[in-house]
N, C-alpha and C positions, 0 to 999 in steps of 0.2 A: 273375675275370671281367673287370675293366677292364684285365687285359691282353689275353684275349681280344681283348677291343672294340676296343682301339689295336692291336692286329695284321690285325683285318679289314678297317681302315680304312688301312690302312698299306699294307696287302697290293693293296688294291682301287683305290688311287690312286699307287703310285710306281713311273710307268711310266716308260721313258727313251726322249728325244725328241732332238732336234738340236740343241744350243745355239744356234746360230743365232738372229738377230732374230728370224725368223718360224718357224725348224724345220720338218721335214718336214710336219709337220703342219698348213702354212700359215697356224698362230695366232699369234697375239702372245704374248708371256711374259706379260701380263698375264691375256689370258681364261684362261688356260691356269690359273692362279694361282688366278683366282675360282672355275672351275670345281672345282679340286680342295680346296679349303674349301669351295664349295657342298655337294659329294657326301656329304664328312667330316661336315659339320653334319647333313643332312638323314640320312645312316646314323645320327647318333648320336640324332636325334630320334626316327627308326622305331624304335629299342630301347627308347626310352625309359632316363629315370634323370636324374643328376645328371653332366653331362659340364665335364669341363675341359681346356684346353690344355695338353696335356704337351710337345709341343715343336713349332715352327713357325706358321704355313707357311715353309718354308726351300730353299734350291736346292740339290741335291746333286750329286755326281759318280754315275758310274753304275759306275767301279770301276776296275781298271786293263787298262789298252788298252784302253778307250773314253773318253778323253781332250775327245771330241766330242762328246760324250750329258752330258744333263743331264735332272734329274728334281726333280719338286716332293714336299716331305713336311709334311702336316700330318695331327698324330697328336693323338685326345685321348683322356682317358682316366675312366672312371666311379667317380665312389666310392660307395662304401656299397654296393658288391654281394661277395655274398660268395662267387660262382662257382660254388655246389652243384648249379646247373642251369643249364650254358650251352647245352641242347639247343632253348630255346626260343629263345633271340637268336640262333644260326645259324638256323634257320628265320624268323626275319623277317626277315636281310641276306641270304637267300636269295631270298626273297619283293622283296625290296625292289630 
């Protein structure tokens, strides 16, 4: 399940933007930063559990031949779950 969890959250925040000071997106690299630890944080709060930092917040490339794009990744991840019923946390980061 706490892969689940760092894939929804992975999945749901590592979008690619314009490296750029302000990128297309006309934000700064920084709000852009808090915002996708905000989401990460507040997703793992709606699940509920015991969440920790598994890797990030970090900058990434977005792959090859997009040399331009840049994306933020912050992934964390749940312990003490044991995955046997992940149909109820897709239905709350659904809800959420």
């Amino acid at each position: 399940m706490a892969a689940i969890g760092a894939l929804l959250c992975l999945g749901t925040l590592a979008g690619c933007s314009a490296s750029s000071i302000s990128g297309d997106s006309g934000r700064e690299p920084a709000t852009v930063r808090k915002s996708v630890v905000d989401v990460v944080e507040r997703s793992a709060a709606a699940v509920g559990g015991n969440w920790k930092v598994y890797s990030g917040p970090s900058v990434e490339g977005c792959g090859d031949g997009v040399e331009d794009k840049a994306r933020y990744v912050y992934i964390m991840e749940r312990s003490g779950s044991t995955g046997d019923e992940p149909a109820e946390d897709v239905t709350t980061m659904a809800d959420f």
